[in-house]
Phi, psi and omega in degrees: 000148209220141173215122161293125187305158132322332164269355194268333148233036157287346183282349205255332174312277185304342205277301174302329187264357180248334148309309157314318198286307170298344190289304191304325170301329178292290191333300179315324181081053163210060164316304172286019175261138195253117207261101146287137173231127220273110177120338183252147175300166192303308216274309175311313168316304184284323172290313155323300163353287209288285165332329182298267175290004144291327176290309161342280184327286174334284206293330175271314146337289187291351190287279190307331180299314202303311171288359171275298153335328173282294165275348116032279202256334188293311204276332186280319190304306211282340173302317189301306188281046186262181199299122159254056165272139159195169183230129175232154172279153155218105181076037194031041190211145178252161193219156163263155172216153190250105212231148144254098198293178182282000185243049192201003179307298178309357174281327189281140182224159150248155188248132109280320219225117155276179180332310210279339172098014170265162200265153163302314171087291181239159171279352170264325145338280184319322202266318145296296175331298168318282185311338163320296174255052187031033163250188164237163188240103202295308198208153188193148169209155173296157163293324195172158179290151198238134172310167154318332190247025155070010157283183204248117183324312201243203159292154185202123191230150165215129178042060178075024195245144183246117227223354180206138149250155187342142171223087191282357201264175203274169186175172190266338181274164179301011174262356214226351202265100184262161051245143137286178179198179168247109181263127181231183157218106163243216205270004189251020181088199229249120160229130162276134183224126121008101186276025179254349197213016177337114181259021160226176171301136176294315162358303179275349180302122184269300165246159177193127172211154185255137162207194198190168331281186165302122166286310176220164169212106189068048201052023146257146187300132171319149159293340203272342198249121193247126195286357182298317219294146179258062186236088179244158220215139132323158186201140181209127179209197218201102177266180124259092186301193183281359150233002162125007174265181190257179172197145183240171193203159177193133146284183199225348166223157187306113150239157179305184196268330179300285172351280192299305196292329165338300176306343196250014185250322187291306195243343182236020188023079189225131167302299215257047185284121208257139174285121185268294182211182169244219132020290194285352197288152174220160163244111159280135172184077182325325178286358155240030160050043185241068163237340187303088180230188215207271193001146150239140209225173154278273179252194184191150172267146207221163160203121186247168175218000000 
């Protein structure tokens, strides 16, 4: 899903008004208006008029189409980039989300680690390190729940390496609270899994990070999440909708755990969508003036340009 920006409709605006603008040249009649021209006999006079404002009429007619037709063309470009940012209510509380359609899935990655083998730490690290090398950084969230020693809990793979492994074993945290999953990418795109039930190889995995829980798994609610419950949190987790794309999500105020997964069953239509973090989670994300972050993470999710 695609949300057109704010200058794009303001672009749609003048677009309107520059259309308006040709009715009134076909429209006005003004042909009939009368020109004096200085130096000429009358009846020469009213045909030079006449002659005048036809051209006249013409050149502005063809001015304004040409600049209607620019933007136009302004707005279908920008449609192709348009924003996918949008902020939804849910449950009385709003969350930003962030969407990739499925065929824009390979702009997304993970970071941990730069060239040099130091961890990135912050999305504002990262967000240099990129302009180093002449990208940019469009959209970024933490990755996954981490150890104490800022390592990856479970499994992790980047760019096809695998830097962590499956972690099946019991804990008190919400990474432990199974069923846990796997958000991966190969070559057939963007997947949520069970991490009890991988139906492909860590081999075929291209990016990968294990967290936990399963908000849901095949639209049914973790067993563990009661909507009565009074355990509320900042929340950031990670879908697939129902063509392949992909979707993050972050509230801006505390909710349970029903609550957030609810939203990805209800408004972003996603089956598996896996819990990322708590408290500590953050979003970069400039089209909804989402810049400010501080935080230190292990990995993080990134889309560059």
């Amino acid at each position: 899903m695609s949300v057109v920006h704010l200058d794009h409709m303001k672009l749609l605006t003048r677009i309107s008004s520059a259309l308006h603008l040709v009715g009134i040249c076909r429209d006005a009649n003004f042909m009939k208006r009368p020109v004096a021209v200085v130096g000429c006999a009358k009846g020469r006079s009213a045909s030079i008029a006449t002659d005048a404002h036809r051209k006249l009429s013409s050149i502005l007619r063809f001015t304004v189409c040409t600049a209607a037709c620019g933007l136009l063309y302004s707005v279908a470009s920008f449609s192709v980039h348009a924003s996918d940012a949008q902020q939804l209510s849910y449950e009385g509380s709003t969350f930003d989300v962030y969407r990739l359609d499925a065929g824009e899935v390979s702009k997304l990655r993970l970071y941990w680690k730069d060239e040099n083998g130091e961890p990135y730490k912050t999305i504002g690290r990262l967000k240099l390190s990129l302009q180093e090398q002449g990208k940019k950084l469009l959209f970024a969230t933490n990755g996954g729940i981490y150890s104490k020693e800022y390592t990856p809990l479970g499994l992790y793979v980047e760019q096809g390496e695998k830097l962590g492994s499956m972690n099946m074993g019991q804990g008190s945290g919400n990474f432990s609270m199974k069923p846990n999953a796997v958000f991966y990418m190969d070559s057939s795109g963007a997947h949520i899994e069970d991490a009890s039930k991988l139906s492909v190889s860590v081999e075929k995995m291209h990016d990968a990070v294990q967290s936990g829980p399963a908000l849901l798994l095949d639209g049914k609610m973790h067993p563990r999440f009661f909507k009565e419950s009074d355990s509320y949190n900042i929340r950031n987790g990670v879908g697939i909708d129902s063509k392949g794309g992909v979707v993050f999500a972050i509230s801006n105020t505390p909710v349970n755990f029903y609550t957030f997964a609810a939203l990805f069953r209800d408004k972003l239509d996603c089956d598996n969508p896996l819990y990322l973090d708590g408290s500590i989670s953050e979003m970069y994300l400039p089209e909804l003036d989402r810049t400010f972050t501080f935080r230190f993470f292990t990995t993080i999710f990134g889309v560059a340009e």
